[in-house]
gemmi code that builds the backbone of each chain (N, CA, C; Angstrom):
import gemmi

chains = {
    "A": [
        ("UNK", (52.018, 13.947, -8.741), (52.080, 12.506, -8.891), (53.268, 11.972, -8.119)),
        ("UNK", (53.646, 10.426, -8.484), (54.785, 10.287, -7.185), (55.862, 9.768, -8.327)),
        ("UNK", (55.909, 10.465, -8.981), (57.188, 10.595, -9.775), (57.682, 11.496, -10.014)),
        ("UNK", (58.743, 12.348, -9.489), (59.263, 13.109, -9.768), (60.060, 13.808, -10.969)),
        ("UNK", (59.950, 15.242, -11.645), (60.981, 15.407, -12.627), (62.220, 14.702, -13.054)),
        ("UNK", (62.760, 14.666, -12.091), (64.179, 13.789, -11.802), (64.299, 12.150, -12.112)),
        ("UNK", (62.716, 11.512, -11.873), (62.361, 10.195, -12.306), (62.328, 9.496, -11.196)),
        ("UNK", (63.168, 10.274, -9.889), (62.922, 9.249, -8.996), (61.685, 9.405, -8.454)),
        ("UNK", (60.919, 8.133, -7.459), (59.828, 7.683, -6.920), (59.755, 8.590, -6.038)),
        ("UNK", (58.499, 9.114, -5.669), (58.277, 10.073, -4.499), (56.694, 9.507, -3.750)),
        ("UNK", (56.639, 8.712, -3.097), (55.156, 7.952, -2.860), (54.269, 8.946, -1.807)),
        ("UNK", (54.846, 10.001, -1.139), (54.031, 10.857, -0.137), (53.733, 11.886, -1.312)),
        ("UNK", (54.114, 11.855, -2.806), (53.622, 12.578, -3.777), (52.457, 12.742, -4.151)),
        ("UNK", (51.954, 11.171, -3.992), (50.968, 10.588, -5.295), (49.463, 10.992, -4.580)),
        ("UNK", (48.899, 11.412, -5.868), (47.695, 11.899, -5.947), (47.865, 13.692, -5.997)),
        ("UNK", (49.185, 14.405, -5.386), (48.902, 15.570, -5.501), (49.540, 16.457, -6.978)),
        ("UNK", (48.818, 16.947, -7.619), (48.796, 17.956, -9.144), (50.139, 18.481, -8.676)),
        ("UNK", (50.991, 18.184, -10.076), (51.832, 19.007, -10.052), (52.596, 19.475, -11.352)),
        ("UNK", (51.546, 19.269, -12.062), (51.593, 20.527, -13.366), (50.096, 20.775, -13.501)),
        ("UNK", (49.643, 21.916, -14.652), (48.360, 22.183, -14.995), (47.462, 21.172, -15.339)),
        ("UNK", (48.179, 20.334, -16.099), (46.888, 19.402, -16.932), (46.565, 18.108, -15.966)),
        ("UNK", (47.347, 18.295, -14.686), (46.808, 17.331, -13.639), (45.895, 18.033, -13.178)),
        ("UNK", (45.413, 19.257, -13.054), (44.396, 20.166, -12.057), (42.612, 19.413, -13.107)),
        ("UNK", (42.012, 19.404, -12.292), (40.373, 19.096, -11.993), (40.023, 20.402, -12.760)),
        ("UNK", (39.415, 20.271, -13.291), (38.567, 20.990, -14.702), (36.580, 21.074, -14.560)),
        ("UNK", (36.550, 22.590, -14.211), (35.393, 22.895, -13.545), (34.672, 22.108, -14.794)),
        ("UNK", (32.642, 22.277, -14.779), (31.937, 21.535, -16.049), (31.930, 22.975, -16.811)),
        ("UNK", (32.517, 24.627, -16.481), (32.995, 25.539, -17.342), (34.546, 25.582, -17.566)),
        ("UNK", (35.058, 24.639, -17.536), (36.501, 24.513, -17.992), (37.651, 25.636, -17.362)),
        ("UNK", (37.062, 25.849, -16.093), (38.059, 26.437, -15.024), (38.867, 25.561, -14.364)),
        ("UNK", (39.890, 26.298, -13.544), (40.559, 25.628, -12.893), (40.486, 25.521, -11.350)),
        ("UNK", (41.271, 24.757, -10.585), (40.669, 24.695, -8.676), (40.776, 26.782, -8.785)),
        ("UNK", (41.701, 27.010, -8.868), (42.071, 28.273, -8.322), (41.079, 29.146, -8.524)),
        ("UNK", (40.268, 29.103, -10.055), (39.077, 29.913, -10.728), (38.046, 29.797, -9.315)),
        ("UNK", (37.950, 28.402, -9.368), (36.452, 28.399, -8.701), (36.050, 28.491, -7.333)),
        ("UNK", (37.708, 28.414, -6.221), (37.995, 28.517, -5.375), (37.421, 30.394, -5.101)),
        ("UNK", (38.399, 31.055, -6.001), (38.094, 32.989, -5.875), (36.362, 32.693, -6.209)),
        ("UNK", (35.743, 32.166, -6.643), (34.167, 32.283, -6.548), (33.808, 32.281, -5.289)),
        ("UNK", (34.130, 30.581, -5.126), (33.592, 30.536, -3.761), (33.849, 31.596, -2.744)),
        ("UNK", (34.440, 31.672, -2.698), (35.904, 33.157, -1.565), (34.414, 34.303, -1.677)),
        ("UNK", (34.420, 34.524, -2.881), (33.369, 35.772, -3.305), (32.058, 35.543, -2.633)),
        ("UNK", (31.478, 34.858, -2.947), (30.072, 34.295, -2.649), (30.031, 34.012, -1.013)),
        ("UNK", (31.244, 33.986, -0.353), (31.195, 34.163, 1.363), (31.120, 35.599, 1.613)),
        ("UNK", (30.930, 36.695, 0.662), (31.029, 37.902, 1.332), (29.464, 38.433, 0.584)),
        ("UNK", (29.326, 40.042, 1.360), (28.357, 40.836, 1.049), (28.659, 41.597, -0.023)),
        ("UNK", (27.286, 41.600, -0.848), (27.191, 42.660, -2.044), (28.674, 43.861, -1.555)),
        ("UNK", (28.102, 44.615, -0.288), (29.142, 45.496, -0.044), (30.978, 45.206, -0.264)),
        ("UNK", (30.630, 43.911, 0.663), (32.427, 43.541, 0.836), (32.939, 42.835, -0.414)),
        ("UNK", (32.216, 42.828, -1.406), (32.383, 42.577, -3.016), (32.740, 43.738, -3.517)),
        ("UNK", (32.343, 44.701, -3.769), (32.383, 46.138, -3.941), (33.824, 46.704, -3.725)),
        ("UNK", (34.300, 46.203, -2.358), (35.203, 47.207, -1.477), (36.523, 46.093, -2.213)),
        ("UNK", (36.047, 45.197, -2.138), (37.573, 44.505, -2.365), (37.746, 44.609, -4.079)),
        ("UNK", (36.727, 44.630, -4.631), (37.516, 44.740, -6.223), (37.809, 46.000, -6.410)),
        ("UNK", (36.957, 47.031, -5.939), (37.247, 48.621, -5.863), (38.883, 48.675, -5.553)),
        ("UNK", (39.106, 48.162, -4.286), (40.429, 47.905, -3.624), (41.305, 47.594, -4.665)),
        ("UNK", (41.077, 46.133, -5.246), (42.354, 45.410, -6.091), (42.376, 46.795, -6.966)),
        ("UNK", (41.056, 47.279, -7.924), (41.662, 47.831, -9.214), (42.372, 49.057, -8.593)),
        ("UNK", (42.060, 50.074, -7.643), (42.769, 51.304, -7.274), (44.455, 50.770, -6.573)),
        ("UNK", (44.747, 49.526, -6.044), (46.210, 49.286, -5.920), (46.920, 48.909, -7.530)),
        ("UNK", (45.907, 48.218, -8.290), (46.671, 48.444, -9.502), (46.888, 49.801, -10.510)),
        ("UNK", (46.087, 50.338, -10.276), (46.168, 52.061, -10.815), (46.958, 52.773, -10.109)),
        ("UNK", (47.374, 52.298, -8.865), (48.600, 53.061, -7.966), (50.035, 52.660, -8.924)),
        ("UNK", (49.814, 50.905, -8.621), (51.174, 50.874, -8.994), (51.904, 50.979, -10.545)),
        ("UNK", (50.571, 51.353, -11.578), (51.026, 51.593, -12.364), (50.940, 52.958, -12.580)),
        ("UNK", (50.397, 53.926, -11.704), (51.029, 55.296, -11.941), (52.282, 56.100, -11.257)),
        ("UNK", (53.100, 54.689, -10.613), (54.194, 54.848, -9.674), (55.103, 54.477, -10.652)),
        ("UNK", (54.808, 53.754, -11.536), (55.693, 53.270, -12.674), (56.057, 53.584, -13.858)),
        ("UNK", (55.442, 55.301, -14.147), (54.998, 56.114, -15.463), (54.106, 55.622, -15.986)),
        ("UNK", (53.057, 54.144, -15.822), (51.841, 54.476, -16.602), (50.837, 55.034, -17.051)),
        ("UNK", (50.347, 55.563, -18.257), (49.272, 56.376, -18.181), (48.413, 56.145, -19.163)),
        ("UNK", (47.160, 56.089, -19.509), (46.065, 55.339, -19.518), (46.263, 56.129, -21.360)),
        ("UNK", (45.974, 55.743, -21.847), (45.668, 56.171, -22.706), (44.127, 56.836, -22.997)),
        ("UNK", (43.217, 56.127, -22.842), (42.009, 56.943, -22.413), (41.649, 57.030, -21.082)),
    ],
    "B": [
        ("UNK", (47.610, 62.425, -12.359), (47.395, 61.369, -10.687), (46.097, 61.156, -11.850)),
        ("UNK", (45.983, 59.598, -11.370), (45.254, 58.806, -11.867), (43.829, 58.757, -11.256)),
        ("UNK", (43.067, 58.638, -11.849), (41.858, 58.806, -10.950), (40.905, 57.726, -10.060)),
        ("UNK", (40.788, 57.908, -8.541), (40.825, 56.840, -7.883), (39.152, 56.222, -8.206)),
        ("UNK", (38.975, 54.941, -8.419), (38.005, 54.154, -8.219), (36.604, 54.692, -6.970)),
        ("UNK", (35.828, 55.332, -7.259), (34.485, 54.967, -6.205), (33.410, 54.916, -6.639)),
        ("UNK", (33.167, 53.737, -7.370), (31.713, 53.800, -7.685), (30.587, 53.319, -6.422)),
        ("UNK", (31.314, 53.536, -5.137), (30.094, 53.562, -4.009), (29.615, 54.903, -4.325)),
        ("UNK", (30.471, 56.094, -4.443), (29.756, 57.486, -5.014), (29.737, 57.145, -5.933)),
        ("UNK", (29.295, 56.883, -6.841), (28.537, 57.170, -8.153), (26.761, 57.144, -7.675)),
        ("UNK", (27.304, 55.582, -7.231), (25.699, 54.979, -6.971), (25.049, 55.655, -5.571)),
        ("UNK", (25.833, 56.524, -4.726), (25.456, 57.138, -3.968), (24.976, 58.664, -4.423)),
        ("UNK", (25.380, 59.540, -5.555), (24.918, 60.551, -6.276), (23.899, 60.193, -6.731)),
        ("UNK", (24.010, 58.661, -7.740), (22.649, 58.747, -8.569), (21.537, 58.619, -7.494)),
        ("UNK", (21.613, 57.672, -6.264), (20.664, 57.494, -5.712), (19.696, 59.135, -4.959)),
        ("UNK", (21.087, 59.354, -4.562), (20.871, 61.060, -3.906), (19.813, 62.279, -4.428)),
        ("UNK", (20.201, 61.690, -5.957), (19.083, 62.531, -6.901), (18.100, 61.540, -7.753)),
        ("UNK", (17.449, 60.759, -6.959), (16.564, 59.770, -7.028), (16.417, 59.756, -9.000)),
        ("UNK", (17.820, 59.123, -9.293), (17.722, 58.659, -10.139), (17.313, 56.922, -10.337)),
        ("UNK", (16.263, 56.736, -11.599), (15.633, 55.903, -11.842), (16.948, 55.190, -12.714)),
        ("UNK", (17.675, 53.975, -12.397), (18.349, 52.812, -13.234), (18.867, 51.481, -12.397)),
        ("UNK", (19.482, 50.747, -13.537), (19.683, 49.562, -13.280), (21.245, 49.278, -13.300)),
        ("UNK", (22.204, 48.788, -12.477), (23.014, 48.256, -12.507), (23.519, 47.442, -13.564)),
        ("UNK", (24.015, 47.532, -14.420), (24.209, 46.047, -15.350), (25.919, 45.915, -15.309)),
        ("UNK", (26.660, 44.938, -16.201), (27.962, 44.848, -16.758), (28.600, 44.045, -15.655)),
        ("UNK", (29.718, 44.263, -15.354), (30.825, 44.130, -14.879), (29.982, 44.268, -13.086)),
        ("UNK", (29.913, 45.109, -12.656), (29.698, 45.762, -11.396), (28.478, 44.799, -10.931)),
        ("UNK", (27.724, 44.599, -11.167), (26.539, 43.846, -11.430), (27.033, 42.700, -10.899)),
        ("UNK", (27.932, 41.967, -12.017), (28.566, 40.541, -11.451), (29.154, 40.496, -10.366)),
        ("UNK", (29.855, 41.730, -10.047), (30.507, 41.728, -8.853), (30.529, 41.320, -7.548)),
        ("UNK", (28.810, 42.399, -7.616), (27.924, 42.930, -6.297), (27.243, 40.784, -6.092)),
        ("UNK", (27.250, 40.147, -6.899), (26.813, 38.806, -7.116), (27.550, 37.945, -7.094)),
        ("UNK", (29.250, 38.216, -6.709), (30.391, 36.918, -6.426), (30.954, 37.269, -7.584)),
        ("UNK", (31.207, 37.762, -8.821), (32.235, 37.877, -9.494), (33.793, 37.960, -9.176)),
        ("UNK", (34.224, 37.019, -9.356), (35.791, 37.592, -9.195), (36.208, 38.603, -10.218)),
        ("UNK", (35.873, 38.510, -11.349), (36.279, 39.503, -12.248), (36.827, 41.409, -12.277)),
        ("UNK", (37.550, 41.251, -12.398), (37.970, 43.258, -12.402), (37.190, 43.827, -13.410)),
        ("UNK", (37.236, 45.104, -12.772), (36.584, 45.551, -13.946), (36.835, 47.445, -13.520)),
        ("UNK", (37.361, 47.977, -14.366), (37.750, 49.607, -14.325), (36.859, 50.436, -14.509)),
        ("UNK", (35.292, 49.912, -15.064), (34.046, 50.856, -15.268), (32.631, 49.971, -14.609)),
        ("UNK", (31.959, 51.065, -14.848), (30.549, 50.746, -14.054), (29.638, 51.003, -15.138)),
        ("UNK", (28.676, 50.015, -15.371), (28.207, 50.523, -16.551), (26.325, 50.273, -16.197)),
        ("UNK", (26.130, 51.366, -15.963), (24.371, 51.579, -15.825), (23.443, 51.683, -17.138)),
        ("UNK", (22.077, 51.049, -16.729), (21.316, 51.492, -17.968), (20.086, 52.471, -17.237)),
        ("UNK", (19.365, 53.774, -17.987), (18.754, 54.689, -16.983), (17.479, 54.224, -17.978)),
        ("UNK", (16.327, 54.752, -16.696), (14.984, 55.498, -17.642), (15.087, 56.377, -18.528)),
        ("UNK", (14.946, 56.368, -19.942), (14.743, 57.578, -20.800), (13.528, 58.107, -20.295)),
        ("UNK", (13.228, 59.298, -19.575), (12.245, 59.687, -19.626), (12.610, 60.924, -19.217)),
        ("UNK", (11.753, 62.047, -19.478), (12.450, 63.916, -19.463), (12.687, 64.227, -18.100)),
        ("UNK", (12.018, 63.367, -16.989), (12.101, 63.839, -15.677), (13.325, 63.567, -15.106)),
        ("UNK", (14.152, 61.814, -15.462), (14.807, 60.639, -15.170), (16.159, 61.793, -16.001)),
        ("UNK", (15.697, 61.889, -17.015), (17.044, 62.512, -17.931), (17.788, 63.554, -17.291)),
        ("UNK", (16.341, 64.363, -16.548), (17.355, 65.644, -16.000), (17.663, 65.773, -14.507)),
        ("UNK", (17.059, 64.686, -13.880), (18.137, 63.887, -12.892), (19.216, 63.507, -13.135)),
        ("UNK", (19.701, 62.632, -14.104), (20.607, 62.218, -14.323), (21.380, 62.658, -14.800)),
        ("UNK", (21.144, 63.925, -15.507), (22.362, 65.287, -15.784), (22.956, 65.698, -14.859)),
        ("UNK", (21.753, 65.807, -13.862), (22.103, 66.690, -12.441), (23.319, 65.888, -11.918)),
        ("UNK", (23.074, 64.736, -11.606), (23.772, 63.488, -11.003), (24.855, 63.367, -11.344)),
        ("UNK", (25.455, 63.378, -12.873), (26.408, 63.136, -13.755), (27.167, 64.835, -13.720)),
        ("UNK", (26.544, 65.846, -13.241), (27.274, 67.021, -13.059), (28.167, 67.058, -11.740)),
        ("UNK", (27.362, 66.507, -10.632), (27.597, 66.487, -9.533), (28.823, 65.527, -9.877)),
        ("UNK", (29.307, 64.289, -10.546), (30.464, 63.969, -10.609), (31.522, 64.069, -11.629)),
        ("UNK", (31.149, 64.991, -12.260), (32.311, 66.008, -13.001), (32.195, 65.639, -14.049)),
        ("UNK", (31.114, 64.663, -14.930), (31.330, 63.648, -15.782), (31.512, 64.279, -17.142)),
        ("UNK", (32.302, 64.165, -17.617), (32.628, 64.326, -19.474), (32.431, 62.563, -20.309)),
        ("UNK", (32.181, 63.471, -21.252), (32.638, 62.180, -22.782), (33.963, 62.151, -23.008)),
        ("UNK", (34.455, 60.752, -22.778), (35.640, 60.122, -23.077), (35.610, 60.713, -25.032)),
        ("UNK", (36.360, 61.149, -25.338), (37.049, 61.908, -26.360), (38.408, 61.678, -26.650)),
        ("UNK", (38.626, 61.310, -27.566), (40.329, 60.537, -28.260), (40.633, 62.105, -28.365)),
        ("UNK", (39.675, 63.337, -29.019), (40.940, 64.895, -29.260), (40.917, 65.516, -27.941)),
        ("UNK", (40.435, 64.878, -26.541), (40.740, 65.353, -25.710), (39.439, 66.608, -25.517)),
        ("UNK", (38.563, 66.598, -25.981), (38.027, 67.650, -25.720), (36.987, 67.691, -24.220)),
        ("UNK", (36.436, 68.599, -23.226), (36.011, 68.093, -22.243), (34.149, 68.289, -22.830)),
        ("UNK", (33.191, 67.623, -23.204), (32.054, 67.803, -23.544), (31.159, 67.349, -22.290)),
        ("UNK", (30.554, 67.665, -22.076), (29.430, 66.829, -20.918), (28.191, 66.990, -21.143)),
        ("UNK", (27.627, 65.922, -20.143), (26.475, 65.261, -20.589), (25.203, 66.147, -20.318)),
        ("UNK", (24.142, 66.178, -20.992), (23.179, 67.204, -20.632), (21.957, 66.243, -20.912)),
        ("UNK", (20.785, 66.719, -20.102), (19.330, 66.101, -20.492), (18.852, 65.848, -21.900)),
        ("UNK", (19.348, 66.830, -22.878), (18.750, 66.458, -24.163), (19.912, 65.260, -25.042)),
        ("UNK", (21.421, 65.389, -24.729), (21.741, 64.179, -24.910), (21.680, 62.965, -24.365)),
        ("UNK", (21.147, 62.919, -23.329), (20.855, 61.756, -22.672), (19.611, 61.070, -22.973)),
        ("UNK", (18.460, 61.824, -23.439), (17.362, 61.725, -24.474), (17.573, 61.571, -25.903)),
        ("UNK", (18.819, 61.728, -26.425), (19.143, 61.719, -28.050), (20.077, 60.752, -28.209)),
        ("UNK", (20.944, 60.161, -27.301), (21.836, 59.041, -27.743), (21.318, 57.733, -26.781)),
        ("UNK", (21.977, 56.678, -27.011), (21.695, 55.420, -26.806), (23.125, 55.177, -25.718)),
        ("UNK", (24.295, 55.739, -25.696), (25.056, 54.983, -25.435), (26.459, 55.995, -24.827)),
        ("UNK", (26.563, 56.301, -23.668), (27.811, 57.589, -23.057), (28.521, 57.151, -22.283)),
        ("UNK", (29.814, 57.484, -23.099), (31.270, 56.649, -22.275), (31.672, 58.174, -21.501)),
        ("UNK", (31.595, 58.162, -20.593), (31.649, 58.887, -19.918), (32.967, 58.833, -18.675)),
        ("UNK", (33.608, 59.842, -18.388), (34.549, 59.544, -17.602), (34.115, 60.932, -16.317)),
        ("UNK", (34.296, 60.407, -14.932), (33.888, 61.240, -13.670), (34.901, 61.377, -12.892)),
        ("UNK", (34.472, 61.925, -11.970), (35.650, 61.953, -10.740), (35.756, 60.662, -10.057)),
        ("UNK", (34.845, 59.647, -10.480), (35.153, 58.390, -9.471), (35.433, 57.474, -10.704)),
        ("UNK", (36.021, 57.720, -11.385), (36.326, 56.700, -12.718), (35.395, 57.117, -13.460)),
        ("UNK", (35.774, 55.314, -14.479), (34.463, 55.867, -15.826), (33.356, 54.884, -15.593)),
        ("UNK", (32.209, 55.794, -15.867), (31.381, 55.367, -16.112), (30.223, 55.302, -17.594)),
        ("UNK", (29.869, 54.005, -17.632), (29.309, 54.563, -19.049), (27.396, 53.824, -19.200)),
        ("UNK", (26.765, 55.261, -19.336), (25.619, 55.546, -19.399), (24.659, 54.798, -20.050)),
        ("UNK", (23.598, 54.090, -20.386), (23.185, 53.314, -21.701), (21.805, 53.262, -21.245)),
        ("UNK", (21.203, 53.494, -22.778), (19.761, 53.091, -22.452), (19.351, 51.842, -22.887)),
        ("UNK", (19.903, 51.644, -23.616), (19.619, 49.660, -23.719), (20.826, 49.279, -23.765)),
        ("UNK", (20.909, 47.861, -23.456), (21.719, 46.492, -23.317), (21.418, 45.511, -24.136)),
        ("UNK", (22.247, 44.796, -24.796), (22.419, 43.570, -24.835), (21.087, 43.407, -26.350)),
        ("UNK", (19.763, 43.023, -26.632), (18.852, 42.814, -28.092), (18.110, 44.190, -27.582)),
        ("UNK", (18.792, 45.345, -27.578), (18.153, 45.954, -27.607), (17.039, 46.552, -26.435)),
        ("UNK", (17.531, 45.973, -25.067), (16.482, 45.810, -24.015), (16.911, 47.243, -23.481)),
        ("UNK", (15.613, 48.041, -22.864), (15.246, 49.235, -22.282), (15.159, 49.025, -20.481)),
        ("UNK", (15.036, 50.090, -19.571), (15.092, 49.954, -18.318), (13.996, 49.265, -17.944)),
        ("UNK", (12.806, 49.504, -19.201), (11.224, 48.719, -18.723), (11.216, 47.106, -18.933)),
        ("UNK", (12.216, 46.793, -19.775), (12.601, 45.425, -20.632), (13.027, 44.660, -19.416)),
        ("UNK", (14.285, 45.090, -18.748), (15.084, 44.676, -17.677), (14.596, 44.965, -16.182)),
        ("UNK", (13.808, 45.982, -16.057), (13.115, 45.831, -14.202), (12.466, 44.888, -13.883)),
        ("UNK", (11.974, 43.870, -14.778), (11.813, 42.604, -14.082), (12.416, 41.502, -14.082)),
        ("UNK", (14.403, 41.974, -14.686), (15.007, 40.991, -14.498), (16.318, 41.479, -13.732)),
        ("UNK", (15.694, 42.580, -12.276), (16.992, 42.794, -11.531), (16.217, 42.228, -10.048)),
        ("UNK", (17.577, 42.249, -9.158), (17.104, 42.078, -7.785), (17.327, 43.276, -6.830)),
        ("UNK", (16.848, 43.556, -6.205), (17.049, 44.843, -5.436), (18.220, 44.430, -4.541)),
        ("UNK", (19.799, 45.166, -4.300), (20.278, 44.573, -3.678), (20.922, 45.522, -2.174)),
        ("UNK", (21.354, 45.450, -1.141), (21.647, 46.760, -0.386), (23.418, 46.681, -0.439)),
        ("UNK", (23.813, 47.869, -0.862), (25.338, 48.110, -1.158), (25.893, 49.315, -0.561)),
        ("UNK", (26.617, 48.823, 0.401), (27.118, 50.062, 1.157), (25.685, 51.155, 1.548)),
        ("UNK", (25.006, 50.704, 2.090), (23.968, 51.231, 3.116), (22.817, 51.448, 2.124)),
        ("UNK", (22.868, 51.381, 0.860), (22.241, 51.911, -0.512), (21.479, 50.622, -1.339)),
        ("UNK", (20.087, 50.835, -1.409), (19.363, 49.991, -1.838), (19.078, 50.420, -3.608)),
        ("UNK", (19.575, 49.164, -3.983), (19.405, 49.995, -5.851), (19.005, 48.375, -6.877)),
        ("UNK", (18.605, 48.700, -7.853), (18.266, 47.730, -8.379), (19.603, 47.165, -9.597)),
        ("UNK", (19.754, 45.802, -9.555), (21.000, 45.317, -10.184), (20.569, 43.905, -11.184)),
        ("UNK", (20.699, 43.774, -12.022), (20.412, 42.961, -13.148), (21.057, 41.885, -12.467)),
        ("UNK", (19.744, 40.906, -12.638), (20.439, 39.903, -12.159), (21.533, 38.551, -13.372)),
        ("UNK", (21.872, 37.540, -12.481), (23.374, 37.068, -13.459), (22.872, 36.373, -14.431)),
        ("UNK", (21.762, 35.896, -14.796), (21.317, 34.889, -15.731), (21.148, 36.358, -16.926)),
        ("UNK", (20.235, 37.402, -16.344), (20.654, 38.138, -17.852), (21.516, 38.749, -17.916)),
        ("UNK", (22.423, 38.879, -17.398), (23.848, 39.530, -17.268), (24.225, 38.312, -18.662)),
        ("UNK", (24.388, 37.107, -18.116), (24.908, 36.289, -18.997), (24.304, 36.346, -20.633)),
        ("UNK", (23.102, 36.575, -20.826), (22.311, 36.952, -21.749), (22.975, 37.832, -22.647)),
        ("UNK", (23.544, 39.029, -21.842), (24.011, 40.320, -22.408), (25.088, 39.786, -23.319)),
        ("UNK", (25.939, 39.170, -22.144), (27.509, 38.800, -22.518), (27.493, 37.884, -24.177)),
        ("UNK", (26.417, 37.281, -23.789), (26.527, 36.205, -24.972), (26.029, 37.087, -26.116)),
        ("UNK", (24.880, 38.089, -26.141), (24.564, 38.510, -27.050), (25.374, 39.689, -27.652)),
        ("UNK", (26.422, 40.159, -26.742), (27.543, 41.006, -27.327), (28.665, 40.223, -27.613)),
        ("UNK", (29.108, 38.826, -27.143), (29.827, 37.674, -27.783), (31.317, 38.623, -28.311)),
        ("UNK", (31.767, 39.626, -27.642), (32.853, 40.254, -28.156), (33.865, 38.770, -27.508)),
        ("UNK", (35.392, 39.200, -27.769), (36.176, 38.036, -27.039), (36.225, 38.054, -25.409)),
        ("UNK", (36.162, 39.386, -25.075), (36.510, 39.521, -23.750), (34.908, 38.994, -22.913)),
        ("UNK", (33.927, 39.248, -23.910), (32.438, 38.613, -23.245), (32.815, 37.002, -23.007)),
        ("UNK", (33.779, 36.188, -24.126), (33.847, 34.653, -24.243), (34.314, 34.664, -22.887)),
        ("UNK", (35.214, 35.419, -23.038), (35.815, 34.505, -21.580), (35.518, 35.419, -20.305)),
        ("UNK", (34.784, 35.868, -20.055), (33.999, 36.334, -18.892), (32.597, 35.233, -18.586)),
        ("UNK", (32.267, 34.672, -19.961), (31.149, 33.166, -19.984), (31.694, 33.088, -19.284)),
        ("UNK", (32.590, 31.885, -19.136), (33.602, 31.274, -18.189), (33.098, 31.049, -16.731)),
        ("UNK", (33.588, 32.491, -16.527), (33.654, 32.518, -15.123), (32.378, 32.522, -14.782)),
        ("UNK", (31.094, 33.641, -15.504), (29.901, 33.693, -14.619), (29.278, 32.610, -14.433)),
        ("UNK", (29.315, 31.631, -16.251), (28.136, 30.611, -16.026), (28.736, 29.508, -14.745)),
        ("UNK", (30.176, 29.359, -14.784), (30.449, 28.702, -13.395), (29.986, 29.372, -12.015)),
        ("UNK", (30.401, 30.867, -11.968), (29.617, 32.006, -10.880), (27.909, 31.234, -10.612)),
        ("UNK", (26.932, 31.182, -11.632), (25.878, 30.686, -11.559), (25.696, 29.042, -11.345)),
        ("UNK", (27.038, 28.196, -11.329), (26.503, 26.743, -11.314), (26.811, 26.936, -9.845)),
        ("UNK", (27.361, 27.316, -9.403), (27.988, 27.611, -7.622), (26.827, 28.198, -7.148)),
        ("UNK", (26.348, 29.223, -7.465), (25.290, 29.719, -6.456), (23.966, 29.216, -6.262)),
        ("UNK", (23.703, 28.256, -7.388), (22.719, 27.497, -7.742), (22.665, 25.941, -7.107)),
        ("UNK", (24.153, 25.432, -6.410), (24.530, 24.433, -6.106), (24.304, 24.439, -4.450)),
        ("UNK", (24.895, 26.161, -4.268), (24.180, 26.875, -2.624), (23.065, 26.505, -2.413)),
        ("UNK", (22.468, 27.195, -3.596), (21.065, 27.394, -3.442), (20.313, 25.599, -2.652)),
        ("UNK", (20.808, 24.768, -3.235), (20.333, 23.480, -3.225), (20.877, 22.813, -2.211)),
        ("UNK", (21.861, 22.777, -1.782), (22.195, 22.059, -0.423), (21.383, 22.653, 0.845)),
    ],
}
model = gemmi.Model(1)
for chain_id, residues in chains.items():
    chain = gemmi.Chain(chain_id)
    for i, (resn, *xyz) in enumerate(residues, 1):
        res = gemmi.Residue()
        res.name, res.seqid = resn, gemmi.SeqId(i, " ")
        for name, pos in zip(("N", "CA", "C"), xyz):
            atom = gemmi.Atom()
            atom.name, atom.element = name, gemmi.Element(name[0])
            atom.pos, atom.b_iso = gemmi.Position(*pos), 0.0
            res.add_atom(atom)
        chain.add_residue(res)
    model.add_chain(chain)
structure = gemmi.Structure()
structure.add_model(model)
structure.setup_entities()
């Protein structure tokens, strides 16, 4: 908005979100960012869906077995 | 050492030994725009004696045991795969977990006319599609199903919105 924390006027502000409850609220009560990673998704192939979440979860199983984590099951 | 993620081999074993199933869960949404993570793959097979001992074969070929809290290593064989409903199973490419029905009770014959055939990493297999995916979710209504709603039924107002422009 074009008011700043501080209170002073900021007019090249106004109109842009700048806490949560200014963000646009999908008609499933997501947020831009939620529906944005959809869209992102839905530009790729079954395959390149596959490879990139495969991807995210095995860098997070790295870095938490770099960190002493260990799974309980 | 933690065990690395490939369920392109999984679905490349089962296919290898022309096992008969369906994609469902997590993986499912995926292969369909899910943003969602997800650490398992969760298939539903044909019960049938031929399908069963394929799918032993298949499930040998990737080292697969029953997830067990005393640690014990048990694995899966044709006559349990014919006697239980439901195998959390852990492999060399992660876990995977086995099921012959989903969601009210639905069988592989229930659900083959509600997947799409899709091609994944060179591999043509059949995958439940997201409207009964969503079905599932709601009818297992655990918390982590609530808020996985969320995302798919938006996943489905987007692809449906494609669909139309």
């Amino acid at each position: 908005m074009d008011r700043r924390d501080d209170g002073v006027t900021d007019p090249e502000m106004e109109g842009i979100p700048t806490d949560y409850d200014q963000l646009e609220v999908s008609e499933w009560g997501l947020d831009w960012g939620d529906v944005s990673q959809i869209r992102d998704k839905l530009k790729l192939t079954p395959t390149e869906r596959l490879r990139t979440a495969q991807d995210f979860m095995n860098t997070i199983i790295r870095i938490r077995a770099q960190n002493g984590y260990r799974a309980k099951v | 050492m933690a065990t690395e993620l490939r369920f392109d081999e999984v679905l490349r074993v089962f296919i290898r030994n022309e096992v008969d199933f369906i994609v469902v869960g997590g993986i499912a949404a995926i292969f369909q725009g899910s943003p969602l993570a997800t650490k398992d793959m969760d298939v539903v097979y044909l019960s049938s004696e031929k399908n069963n001992f394929r799918l032993a074969k298949a499930l040998g070929e990737l080292e697969a045991y029953y997830f067990d809290p005393a640690g014990r290593q048990i694995e899966p064989d044709a006559s349990r795969l014919a006697a239980l409903k439901v195998h959390f199973l852990k492999t060399r490419c992660g876990r995977v977990n086995v099921l012959r029905t989903v969601g009210k009770d639905l069988a592989f014959h229930d659900l083959v006319g509600k997947t799409r055939v899709l091609e994944v990493e060179e591999l043509r297999m059949r995958v439940l599609d997201l409207e009964t995916i969503i079905e599932t979710k709601e009818h297992a209504d655990r918390p982590k199903d609530r808020y996985q709603l969320l995302s798919l039924r938006q996943l489905l107002a987007e692809i449906l919105r494609l669909e139309a422009e």
